[in-house]
Residue, then its C-alpha position, 0 to 999 in steps of 0.5 A: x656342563x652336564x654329563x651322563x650319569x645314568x639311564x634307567x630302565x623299567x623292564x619285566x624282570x629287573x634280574x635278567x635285566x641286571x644278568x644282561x649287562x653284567x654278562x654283556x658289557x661288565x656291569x656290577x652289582x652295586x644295590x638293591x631295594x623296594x619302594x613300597x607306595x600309599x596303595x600297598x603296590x610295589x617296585x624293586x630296583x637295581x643299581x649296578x655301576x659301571x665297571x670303570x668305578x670313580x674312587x675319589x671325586x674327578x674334575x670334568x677333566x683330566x691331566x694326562x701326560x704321556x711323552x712328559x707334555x700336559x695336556x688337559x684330556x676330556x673325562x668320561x665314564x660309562x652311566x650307571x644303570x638303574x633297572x625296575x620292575x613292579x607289581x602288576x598294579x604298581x607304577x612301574x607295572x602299569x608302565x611296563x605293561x603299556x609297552x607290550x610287557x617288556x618295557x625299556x628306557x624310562x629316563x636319561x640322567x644328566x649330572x648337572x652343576x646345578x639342578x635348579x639352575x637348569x631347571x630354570x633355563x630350560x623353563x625360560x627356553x621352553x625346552x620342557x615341563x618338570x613333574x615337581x615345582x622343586x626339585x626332590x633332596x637327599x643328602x648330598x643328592x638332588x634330582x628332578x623329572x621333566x615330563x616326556x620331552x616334545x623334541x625328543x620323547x625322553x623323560x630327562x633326569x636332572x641330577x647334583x651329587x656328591x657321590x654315586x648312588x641311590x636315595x630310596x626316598x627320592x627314587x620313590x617320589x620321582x617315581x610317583x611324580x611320572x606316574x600320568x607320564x605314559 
């Protein structure tokens, strides 16, 4: 099963960006840091979370029980955000600058049971290619890239975690794994 854990954006000016959906739809800071690569170029990154904020781990589902019946109810919370700007030479710059200056979605996240399971059925379905053999590790987090999807033109992120937020070392390898991802 897999459900919407973030989408992230690679813009101009990742304040403004963050200030947007703050103001907009009730976002809330969560993080902030730079990725530093092997040529001196440079990233910085948000990471705001939803307003509605899981406290404990939730199953797919829920029980609830208005009028005294259990029923098993679907769960859903909105995805994080995660919003990037670059140096003008970083890879982030260079993707951003490749679309007139603004940028926009760079990745759809799914939260997967198992990311390489997944990986290995959208190999045998042919449904994409992956911008690393293995996917990338933290702890208590693992993540993968596809390359730009021929269906759907949307690089997809395949991640298992065990709480919400952010490896910078993993956010810096995946980064640097899309860079010929134009």
């Amino acid at each position: 099963m897999a459900r919407l854990d973030h989408i992230a954006y690679r813009v101009a000016d990742r304040h403004k960006t963050a200030r947007f959906f703050m103001d907009a739809f009730g976002y809330k800071y969560q993080t902030e840091f730079e990725i530093q690569f092997e040529d001196e170029s440079r990233a910085q990154c948000i990471a705001l979370e939803p307003p509605e904020k899981l406290v404990e781990d939730a199953p797919w589902t829920t029980v609830v029980s208005p009028d005294g019946q259990q029923t098993h109810q679907a769960y859903h919370m909105p995805p994080e955000i995660f919003i990037s700007d670059g140096d003008p030479g970083s890879i982030v710059g260079q993707w951003v600058a490749a679309r007139g200056g603004v940028g926009g979605i760079h990745h759809l996240a799914y939260q997967v049971d198992s990311v390489a399971e997944t990986m290995q059925q959208w190999r045998e379905k042919g449904y994409a290619e992956f911008t690393s053999q293995q996917p990338l590790t933290c702890p208590d987090l693992v993540q993968v890239f596809t390359r730009p999807s021929e269906l759907t033109g949307v690089i997809y992120e395949f991640i298992e975690r065990g709480k919400h937020g952010f490896c910078q070392e993993n956010v810096k390898s995946l980064m640097e794994s899309t860079k010929d991802c134009r």
